[in-house]
PDB file of N, CA, C and O in Angstrom, chain B, residues numbered from 101:
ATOM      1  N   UNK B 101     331.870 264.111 112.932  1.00  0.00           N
ATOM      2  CA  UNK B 101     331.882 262.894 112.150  1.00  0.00           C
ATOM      3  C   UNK B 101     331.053 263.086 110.883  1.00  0.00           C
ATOM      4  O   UNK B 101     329.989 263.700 110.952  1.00  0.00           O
ATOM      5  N   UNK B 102     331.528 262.548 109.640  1.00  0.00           N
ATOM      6  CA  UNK B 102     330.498 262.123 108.477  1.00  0.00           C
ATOM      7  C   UNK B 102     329.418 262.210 108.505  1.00  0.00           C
ATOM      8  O   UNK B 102     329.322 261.696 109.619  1.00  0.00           O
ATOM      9  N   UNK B 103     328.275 262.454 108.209  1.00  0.00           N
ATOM     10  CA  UNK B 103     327.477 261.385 107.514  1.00  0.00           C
ATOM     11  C   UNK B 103     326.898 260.952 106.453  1.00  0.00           C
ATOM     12  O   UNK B 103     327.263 261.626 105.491  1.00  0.00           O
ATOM     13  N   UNK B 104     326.113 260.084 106.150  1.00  0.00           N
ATOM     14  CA  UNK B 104     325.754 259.091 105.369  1.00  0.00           C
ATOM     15  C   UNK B 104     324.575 259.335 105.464  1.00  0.00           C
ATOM     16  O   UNK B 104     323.800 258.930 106.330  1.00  0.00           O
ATOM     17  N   UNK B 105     324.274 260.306 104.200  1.00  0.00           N
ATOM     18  CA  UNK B 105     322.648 259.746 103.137  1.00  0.00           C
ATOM     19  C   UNK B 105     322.112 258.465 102.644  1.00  0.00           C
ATOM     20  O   UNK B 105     322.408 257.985 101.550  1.00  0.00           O
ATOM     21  N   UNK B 106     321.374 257.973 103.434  1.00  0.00           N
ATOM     22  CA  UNK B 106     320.507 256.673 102.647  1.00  0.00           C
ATOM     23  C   UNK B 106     319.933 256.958 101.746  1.00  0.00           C
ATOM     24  O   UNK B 106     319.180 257.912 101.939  1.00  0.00           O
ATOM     25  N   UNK B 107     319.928 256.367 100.323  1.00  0.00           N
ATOM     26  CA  UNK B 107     318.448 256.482  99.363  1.00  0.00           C
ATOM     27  C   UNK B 107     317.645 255.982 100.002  1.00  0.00           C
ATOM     28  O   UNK B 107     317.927 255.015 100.711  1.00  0.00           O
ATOM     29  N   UNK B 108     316.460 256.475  99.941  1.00  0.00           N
ATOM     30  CA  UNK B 108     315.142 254.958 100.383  1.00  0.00           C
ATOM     31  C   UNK B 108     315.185 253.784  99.564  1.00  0.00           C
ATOM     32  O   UNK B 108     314.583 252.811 100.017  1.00  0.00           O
ATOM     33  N   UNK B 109     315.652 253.681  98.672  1.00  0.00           N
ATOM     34  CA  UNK B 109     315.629 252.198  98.320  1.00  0.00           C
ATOM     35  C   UNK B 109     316.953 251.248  98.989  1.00  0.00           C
ATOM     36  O   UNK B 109     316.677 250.063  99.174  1.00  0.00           O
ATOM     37  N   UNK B 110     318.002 251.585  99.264  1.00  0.00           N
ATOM     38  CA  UNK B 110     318.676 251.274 100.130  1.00  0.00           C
ATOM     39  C   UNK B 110     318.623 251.251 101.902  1.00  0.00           C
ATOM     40  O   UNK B 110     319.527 250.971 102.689  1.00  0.00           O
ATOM     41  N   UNK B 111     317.173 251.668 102.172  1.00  0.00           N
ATOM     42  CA  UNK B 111     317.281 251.557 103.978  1.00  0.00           C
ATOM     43  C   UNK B 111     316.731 250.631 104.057  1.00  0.00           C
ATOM     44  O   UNK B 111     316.059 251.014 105.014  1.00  0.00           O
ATOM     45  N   UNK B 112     316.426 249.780 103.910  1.00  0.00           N
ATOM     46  CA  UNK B 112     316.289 247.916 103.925  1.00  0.00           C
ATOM     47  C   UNK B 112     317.567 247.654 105.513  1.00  0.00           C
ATOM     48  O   UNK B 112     317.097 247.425 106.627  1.00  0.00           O
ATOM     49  N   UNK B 113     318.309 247.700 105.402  1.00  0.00           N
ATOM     50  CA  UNK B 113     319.832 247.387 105.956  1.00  0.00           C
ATOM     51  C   UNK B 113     319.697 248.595 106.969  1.00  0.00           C
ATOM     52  O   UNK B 113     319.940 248.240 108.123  1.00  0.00           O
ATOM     53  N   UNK B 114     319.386 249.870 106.840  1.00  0.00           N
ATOM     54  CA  UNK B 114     319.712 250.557 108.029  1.00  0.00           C
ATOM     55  C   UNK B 114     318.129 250.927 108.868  1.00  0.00           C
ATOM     56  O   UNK B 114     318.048 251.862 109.665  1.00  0.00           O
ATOM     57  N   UNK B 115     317.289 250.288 108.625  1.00  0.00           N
ATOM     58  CA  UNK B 115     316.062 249.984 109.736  1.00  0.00           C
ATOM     59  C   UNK B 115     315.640 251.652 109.386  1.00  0.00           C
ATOM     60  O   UNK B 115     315.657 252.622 110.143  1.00  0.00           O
ATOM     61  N   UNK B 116     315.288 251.564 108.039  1.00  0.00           N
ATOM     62  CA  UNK B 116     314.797 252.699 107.768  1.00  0.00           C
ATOM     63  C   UNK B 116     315.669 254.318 108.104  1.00  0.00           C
ATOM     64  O   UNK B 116     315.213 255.460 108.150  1.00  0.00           O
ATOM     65  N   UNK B 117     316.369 254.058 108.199  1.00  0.00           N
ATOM     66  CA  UNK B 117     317.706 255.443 108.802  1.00  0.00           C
ATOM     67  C   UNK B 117     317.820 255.963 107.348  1.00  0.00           C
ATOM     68  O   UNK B 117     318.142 255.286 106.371  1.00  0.00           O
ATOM     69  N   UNK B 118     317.502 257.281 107.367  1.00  0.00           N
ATOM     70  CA  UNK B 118     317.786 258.317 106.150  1.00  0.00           C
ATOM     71  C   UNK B 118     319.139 258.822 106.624  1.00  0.00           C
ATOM     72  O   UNK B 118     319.708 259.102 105.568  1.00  0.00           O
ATOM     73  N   UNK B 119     319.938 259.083 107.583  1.00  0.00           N
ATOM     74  CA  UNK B 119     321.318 259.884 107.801  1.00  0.00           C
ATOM     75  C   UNK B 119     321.919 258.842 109.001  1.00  0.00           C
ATOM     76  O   UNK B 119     321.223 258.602 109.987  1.00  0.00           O
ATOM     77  N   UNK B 120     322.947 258.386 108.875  1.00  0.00           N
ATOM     78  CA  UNK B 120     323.787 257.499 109.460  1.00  0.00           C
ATOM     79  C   UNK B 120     325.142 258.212 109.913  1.00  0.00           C
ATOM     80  O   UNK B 120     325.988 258.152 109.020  1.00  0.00           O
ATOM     81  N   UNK B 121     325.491 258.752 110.856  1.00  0.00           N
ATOM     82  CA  UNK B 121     326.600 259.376 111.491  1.00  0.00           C
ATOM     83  C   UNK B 121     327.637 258.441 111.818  1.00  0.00           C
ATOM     84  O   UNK B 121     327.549 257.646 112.755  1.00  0.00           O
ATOM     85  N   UNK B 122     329.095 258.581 110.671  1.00  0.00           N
ATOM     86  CA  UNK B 122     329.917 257.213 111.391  1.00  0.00           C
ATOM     87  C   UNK B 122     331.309 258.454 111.517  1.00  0.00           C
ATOM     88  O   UNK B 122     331.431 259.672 111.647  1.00  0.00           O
ATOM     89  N   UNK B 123     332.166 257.257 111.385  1.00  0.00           N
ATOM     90  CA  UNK B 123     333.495 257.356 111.772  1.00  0.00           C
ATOM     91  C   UNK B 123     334.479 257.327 110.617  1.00  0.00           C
ATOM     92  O   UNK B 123     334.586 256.120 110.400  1.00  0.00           O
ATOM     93  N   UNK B 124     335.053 257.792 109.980  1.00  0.00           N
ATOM     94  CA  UNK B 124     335.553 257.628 108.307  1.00  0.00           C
ATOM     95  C   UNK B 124     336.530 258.970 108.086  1.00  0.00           C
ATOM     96  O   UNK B 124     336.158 260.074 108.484  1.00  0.00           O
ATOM     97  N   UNK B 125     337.529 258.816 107.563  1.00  0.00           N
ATOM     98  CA  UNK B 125     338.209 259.870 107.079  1.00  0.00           C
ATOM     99  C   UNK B 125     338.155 259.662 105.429  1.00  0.00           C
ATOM    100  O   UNK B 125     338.573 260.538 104.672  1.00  0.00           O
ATOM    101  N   UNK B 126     337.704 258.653 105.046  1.00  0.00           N
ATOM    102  CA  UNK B 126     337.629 258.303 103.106  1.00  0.00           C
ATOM    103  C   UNK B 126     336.053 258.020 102.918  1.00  0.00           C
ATOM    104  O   UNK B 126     335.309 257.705 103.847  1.00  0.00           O
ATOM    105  N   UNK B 127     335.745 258.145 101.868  1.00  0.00           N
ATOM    106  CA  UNK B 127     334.808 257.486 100.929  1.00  0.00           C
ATOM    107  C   UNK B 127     334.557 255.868 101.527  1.00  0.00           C
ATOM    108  O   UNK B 127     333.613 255.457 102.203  1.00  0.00           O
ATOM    109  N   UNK B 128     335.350 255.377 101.192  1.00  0.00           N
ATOM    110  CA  UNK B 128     335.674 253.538 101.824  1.00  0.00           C
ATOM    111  C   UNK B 128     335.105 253.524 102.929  1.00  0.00           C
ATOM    112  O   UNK B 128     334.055 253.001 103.302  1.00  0.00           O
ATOM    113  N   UNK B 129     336.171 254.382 103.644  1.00  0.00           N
ATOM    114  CA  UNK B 129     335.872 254.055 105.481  1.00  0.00           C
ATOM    115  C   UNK B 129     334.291 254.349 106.188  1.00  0.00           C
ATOM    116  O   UNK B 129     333.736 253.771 107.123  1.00  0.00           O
ATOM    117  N   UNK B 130     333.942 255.224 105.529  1.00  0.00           N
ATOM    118  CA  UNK B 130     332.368 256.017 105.720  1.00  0.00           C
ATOM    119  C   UNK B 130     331.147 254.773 105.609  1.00  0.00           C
ATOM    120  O   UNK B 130     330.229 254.461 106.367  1.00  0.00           O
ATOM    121  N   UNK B 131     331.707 254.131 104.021  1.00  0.00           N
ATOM    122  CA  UNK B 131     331.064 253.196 103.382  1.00  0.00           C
ATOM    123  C   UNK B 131     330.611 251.873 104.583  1.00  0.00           C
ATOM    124  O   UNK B 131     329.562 251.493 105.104  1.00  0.00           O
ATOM    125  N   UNK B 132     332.380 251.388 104.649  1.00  0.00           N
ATOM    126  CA  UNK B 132     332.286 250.556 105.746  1.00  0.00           C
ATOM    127  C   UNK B 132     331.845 250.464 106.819  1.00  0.00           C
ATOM    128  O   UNK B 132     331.529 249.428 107.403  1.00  0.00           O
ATOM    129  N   UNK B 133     331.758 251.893 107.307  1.00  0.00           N
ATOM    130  CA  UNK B 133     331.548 252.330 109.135  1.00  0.00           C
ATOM    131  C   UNK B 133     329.863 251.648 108.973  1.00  0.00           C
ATOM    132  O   UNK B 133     329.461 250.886 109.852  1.00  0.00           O
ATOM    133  N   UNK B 134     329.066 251.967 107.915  1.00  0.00           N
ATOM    134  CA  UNK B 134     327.362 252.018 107.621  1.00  0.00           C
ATOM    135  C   UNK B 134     327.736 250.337 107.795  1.00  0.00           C
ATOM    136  O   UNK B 134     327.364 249.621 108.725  1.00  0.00           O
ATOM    137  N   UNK B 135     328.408 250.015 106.861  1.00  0.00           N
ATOM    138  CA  UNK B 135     328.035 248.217 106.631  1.00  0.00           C
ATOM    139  C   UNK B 135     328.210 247.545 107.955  1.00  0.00           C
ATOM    140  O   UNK B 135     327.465 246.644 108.339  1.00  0.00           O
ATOM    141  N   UNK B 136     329.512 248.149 108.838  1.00  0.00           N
ATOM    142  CA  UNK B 136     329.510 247.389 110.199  1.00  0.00           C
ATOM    143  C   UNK B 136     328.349 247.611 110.983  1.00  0.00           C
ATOM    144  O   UNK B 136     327.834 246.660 111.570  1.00  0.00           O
ATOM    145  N   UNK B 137     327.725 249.118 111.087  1.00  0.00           N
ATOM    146  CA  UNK B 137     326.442 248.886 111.789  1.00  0.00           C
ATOM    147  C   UNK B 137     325.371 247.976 111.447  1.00  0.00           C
ATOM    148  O   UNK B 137     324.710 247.190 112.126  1.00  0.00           O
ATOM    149  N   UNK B 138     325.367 248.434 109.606  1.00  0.00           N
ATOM    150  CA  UNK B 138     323.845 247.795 109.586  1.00  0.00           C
ATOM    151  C   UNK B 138     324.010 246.778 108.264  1.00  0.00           C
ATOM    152  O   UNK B 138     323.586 247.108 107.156  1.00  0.00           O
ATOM    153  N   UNK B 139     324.764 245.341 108.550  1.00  0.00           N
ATOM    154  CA  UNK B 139     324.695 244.381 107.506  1.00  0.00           C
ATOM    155  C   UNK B 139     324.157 244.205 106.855  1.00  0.00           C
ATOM    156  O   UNK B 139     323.006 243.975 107.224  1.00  0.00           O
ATOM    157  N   UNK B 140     324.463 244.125 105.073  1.00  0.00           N
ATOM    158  CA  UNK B 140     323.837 244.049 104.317  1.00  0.00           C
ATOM    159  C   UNK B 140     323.818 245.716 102.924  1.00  0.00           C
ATOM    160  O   UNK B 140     323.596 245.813 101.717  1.00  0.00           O
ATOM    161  N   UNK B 141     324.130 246.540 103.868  1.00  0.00           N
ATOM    162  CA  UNK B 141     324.474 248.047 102.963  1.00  0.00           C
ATOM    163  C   UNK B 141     325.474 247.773 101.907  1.00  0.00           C
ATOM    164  O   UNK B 141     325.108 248.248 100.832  1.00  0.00           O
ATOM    165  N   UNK B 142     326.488 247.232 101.862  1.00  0.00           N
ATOM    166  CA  UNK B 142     327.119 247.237 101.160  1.00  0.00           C
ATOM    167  C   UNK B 142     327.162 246.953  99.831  1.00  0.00           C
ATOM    168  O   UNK B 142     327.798 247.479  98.919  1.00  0.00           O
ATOM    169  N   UNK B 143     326.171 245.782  99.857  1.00  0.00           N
ATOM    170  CA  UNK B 143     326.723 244.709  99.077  1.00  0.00           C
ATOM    171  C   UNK B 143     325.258 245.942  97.807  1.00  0.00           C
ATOM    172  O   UNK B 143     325.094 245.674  96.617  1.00  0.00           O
ATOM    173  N   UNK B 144     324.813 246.629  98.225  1.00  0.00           N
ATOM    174  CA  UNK B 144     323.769 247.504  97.574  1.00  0.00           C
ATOM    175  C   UNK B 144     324.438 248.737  96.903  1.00  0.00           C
ATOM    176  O   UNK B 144     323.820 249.403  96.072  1.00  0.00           O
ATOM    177  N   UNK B 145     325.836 249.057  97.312  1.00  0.00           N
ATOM    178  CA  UNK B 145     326.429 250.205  96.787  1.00  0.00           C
ATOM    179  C   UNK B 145     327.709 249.494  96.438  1.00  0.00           C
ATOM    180  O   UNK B 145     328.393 250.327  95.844  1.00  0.00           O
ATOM    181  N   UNK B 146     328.200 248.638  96.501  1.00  0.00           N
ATOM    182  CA  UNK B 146     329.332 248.431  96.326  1.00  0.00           C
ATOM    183  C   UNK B 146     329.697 246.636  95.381  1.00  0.00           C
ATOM    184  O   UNK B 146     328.879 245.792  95.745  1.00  0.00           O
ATOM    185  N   UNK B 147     330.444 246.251  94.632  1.00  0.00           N
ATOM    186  CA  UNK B 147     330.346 245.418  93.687  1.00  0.00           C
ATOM    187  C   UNK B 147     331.349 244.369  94.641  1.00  0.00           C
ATOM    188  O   UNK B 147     332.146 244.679  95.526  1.00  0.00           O
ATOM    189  N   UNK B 148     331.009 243.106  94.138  1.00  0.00           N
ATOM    190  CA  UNK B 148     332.027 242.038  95.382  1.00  0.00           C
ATOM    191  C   UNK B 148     333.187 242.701  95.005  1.00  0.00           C
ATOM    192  O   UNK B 148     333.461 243.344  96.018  1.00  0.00           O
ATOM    193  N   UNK B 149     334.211 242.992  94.005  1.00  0.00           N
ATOM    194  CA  UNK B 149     335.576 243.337  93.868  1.00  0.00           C
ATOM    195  C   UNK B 149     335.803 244.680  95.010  1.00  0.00           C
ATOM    196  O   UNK B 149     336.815 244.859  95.687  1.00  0.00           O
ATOM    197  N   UNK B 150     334.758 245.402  95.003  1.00  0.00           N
ATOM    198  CA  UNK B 150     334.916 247.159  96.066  1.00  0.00           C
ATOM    199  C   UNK B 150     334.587 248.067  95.262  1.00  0.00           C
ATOM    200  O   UNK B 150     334.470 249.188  95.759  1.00  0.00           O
ATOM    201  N   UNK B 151     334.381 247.947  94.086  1.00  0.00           N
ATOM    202  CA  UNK B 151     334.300 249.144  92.977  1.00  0.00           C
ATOM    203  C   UNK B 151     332.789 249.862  93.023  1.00  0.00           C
ATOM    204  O   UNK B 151     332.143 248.868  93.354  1.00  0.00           O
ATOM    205  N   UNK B 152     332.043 250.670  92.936  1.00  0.00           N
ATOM    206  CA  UNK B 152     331.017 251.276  92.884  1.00  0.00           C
ATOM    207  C   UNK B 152     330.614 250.331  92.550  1.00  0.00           C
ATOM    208  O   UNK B 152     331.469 249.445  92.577  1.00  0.00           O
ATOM    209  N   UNK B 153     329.205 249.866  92.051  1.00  0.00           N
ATOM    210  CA  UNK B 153     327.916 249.923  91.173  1.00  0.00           C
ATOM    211  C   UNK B 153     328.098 250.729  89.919  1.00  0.00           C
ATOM    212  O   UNK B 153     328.848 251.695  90.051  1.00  0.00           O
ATOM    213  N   UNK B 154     327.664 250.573  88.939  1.00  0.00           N
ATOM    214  CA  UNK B 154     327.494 251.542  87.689  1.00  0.00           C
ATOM    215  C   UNK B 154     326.329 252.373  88.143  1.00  0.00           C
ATOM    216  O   UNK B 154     326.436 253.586  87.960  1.00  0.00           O
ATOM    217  N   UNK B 155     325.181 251.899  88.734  1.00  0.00           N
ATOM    218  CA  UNK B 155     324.421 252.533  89.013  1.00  0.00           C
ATOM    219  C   UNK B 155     323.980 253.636  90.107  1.00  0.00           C
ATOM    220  O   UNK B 155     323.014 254.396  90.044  1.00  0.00           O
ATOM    221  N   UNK B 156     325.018 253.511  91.203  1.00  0.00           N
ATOM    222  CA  UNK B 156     325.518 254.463  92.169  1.00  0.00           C
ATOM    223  C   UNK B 156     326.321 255.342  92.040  1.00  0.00           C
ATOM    224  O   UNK B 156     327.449 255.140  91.589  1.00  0.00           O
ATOM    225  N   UNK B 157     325.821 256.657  92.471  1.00  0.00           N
ATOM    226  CA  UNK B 157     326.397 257.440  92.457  1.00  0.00           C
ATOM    227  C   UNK B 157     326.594 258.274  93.882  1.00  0.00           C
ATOM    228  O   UNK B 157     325.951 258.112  94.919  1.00  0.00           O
ATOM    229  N   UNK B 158     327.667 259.206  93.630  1.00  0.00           N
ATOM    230  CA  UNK B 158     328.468 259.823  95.315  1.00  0.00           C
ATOM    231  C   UNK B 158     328.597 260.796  95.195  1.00  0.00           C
ATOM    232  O   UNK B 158     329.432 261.158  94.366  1.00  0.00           O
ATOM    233  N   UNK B 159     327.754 261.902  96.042  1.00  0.00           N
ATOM    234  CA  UNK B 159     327.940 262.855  96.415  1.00  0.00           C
ATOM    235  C   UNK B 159     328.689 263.269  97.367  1.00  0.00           C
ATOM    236  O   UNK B 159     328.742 262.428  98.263  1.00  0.00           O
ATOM    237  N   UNK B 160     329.621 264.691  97.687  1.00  0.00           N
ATOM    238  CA  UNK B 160     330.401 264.738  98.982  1.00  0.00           C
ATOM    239  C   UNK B 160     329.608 266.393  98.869  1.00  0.00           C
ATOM    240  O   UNK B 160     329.810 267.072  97.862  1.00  0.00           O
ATOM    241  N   UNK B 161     328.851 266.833  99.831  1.00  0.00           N
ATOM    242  CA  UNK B 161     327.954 268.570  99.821  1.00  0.00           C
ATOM    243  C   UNK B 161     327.359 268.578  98.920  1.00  0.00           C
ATOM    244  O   UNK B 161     327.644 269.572  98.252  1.00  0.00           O
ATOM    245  N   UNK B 162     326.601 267.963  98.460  1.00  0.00           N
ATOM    246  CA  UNK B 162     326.505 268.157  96.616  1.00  0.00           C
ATOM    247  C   UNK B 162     326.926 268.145  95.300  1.00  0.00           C
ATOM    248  O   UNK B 162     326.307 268.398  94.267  1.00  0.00           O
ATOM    249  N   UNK B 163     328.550 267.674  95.573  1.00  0.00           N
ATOM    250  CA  UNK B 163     329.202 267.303  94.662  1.00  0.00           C
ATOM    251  C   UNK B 163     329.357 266.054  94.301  1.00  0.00           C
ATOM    252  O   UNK B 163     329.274 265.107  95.083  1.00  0.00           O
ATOM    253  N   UNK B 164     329.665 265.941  92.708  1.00  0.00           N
ATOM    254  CA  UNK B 164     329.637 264.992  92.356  1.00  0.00           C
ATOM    255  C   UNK B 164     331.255 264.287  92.168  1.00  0.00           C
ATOM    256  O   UNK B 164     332.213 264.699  91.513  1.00  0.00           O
ATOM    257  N   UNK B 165     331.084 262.898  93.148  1.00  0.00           N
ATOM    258  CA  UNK B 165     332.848 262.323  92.828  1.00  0.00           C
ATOM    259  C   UNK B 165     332.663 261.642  91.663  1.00  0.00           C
ATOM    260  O   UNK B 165     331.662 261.160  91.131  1.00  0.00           O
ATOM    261  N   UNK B 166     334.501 261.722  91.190  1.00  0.00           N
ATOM    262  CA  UNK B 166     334.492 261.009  90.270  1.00  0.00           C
ATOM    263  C   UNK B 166     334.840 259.626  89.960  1.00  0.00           C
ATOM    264  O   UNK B 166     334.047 258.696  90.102  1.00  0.00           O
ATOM    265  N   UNK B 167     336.106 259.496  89.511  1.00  0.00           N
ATOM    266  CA  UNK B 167     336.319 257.859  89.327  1.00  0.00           C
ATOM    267  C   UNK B 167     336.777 257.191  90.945  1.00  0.00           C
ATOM    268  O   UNK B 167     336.245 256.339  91.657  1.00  0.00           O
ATOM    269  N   UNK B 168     337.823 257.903  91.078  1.00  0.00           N
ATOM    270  CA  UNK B 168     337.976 257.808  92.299  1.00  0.00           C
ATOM    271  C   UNK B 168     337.675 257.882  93.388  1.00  0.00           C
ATOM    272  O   UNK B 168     338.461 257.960  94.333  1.00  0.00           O
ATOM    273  N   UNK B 169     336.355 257.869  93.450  1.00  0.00           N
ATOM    274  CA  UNK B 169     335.645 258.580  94.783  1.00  0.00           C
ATOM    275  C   UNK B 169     336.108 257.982  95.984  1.00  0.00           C
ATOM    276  O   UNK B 169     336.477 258.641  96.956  1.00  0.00           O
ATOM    277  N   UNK B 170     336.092 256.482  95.919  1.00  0.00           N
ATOM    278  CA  UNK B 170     335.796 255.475  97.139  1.00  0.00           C
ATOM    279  C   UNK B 170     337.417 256.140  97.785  1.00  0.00           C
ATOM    280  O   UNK B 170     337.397 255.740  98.949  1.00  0.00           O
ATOM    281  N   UNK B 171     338.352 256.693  97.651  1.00  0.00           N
ATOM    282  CA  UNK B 171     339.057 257.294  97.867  1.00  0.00           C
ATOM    283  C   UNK B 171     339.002 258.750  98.478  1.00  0.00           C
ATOM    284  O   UNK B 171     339.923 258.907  99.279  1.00  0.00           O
ATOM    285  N   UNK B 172     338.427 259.541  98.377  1.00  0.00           N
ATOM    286  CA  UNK B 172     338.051 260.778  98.733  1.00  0.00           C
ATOM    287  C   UNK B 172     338.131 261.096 100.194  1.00  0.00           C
ATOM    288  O   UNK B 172     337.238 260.683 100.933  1.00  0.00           O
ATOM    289  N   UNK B 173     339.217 261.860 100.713  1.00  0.00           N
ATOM    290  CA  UNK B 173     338.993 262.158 102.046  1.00  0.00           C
ATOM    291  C   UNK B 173     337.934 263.365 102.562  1.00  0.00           C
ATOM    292  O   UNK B 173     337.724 264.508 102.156  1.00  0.00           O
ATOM    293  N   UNK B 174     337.394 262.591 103.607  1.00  0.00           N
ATOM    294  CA  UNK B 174     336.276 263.474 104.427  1.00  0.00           C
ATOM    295  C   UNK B 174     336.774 264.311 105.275  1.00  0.00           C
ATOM    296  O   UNK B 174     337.880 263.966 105.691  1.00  0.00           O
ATOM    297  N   UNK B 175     336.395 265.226 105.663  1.00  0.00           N
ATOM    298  CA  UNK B 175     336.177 266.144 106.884  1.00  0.00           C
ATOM    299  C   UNK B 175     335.127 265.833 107.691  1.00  0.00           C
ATOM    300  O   UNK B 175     334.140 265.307 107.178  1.00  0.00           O
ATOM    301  N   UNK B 176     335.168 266.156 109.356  1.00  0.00           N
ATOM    302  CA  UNK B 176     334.105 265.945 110.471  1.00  0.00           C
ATOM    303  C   UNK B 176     332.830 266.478 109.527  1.00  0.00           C
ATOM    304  O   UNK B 176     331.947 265.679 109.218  1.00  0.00           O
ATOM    305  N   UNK B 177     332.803 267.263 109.280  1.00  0.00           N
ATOM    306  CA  UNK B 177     331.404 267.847 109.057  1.00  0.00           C
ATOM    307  C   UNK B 177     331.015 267.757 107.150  1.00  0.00           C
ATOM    308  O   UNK B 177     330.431 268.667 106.561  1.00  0.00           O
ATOM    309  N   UNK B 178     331.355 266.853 106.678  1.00  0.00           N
ATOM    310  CA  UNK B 178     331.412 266.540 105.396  1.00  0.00           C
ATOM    311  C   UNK B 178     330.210 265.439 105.258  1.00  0.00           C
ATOM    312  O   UNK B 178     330.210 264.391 105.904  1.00  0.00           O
ATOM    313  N   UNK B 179     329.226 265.796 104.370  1.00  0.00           N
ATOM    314  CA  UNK B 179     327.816 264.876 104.258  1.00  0.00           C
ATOM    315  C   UNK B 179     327.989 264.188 102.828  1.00  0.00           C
ATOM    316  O   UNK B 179     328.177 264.841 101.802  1.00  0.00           O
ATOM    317  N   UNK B 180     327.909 262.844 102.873  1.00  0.00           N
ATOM    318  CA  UNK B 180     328.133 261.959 101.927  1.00  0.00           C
ATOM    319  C   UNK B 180     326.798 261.469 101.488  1.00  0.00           C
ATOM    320  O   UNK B 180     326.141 261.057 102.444  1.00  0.00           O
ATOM    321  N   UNK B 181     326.218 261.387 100.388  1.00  0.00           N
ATOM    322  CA  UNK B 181     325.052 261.025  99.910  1.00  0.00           C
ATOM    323  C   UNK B 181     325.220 260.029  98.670  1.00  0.00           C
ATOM    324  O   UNK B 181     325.822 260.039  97.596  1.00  0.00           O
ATOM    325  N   UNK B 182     324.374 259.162  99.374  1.00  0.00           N
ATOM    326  CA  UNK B 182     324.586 257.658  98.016  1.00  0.00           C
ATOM    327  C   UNK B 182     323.443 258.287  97.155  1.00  0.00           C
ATOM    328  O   UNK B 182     322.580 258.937  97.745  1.00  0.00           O
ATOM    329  N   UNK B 183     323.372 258.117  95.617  1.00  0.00           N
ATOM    330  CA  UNK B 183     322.362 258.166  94.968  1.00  0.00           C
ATOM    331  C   UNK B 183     322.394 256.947  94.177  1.00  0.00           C
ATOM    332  O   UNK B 183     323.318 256.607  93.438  1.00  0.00           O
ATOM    333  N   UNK B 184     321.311 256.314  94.391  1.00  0.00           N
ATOM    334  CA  UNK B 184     320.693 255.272  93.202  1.00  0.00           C
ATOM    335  C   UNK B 184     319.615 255.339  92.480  1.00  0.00           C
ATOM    336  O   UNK B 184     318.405 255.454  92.674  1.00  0.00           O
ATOM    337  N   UNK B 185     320.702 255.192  91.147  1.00  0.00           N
ATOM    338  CA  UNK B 185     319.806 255.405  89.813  1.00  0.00           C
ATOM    339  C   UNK B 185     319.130 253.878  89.519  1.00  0.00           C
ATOM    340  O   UNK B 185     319.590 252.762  89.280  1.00  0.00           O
ATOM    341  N   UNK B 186     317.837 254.436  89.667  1.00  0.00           N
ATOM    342  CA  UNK B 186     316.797 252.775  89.810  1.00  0.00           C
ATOM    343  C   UNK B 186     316.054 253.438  88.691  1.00  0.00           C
ATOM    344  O   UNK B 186     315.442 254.498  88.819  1.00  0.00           O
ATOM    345  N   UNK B 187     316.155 252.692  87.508  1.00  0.00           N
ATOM    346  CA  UNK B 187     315.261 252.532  86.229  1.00  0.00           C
ATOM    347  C   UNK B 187     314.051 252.392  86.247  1.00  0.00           C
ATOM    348  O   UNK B 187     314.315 251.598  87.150  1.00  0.00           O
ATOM    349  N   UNK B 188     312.885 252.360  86.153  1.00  0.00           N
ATOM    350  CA  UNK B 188     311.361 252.291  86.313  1.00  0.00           C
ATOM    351  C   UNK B 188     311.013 251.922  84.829  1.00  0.00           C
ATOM    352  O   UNK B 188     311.818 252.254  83.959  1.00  0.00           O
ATOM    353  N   UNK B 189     309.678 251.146  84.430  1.00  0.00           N
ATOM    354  CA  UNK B 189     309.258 251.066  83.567  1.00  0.00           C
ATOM    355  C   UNK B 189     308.265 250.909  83.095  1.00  0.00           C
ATOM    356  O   UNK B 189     308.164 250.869  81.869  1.00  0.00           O
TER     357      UNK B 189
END
């Protein structure tokens, strides 16, 4: 199965969980599998319409997706990492 990199500013919602192991063959489904466990993930990576964040970004091994990511099919052993770009000042 997947999993799912938490930023730390996003584990609010997953009770502090840095790697979340779900069930997902897409980008979407991975996304979703996190939000059904731990309510509230979503709405932190993802815009009410479904579209990214401008400020999130998706890794699949270290790569960077592109427009299409939330689309992207996974493999069992494929590690998905949210990055959020949080501004400081």
């Amino acid at each position: 199965m997947p999993v799912v990199l938490i930023p730390t500013a996003y584990r609010a919602p997953t009770q502090g969980k840095a790697e979340i192991q779900v069930e997902g063959t897409t980008v979407a489904a991975c996304l979703q599998a996190v939000e059904d466990a731990h309510p509230g993930f979503r709405e932190l990576v993802l815009d009410p319409k479904g579209s990214l964040h401008p400020f999130v970004k998706l890794f699949v091994n270290e790569e960077q997706l592109g427009g299409d990511a939330l689309d992207t099919l996974l493999a069992s052993d494929d590690r998905l990492e949210v990055l959020a770009a949080i501004a400081g000042g």
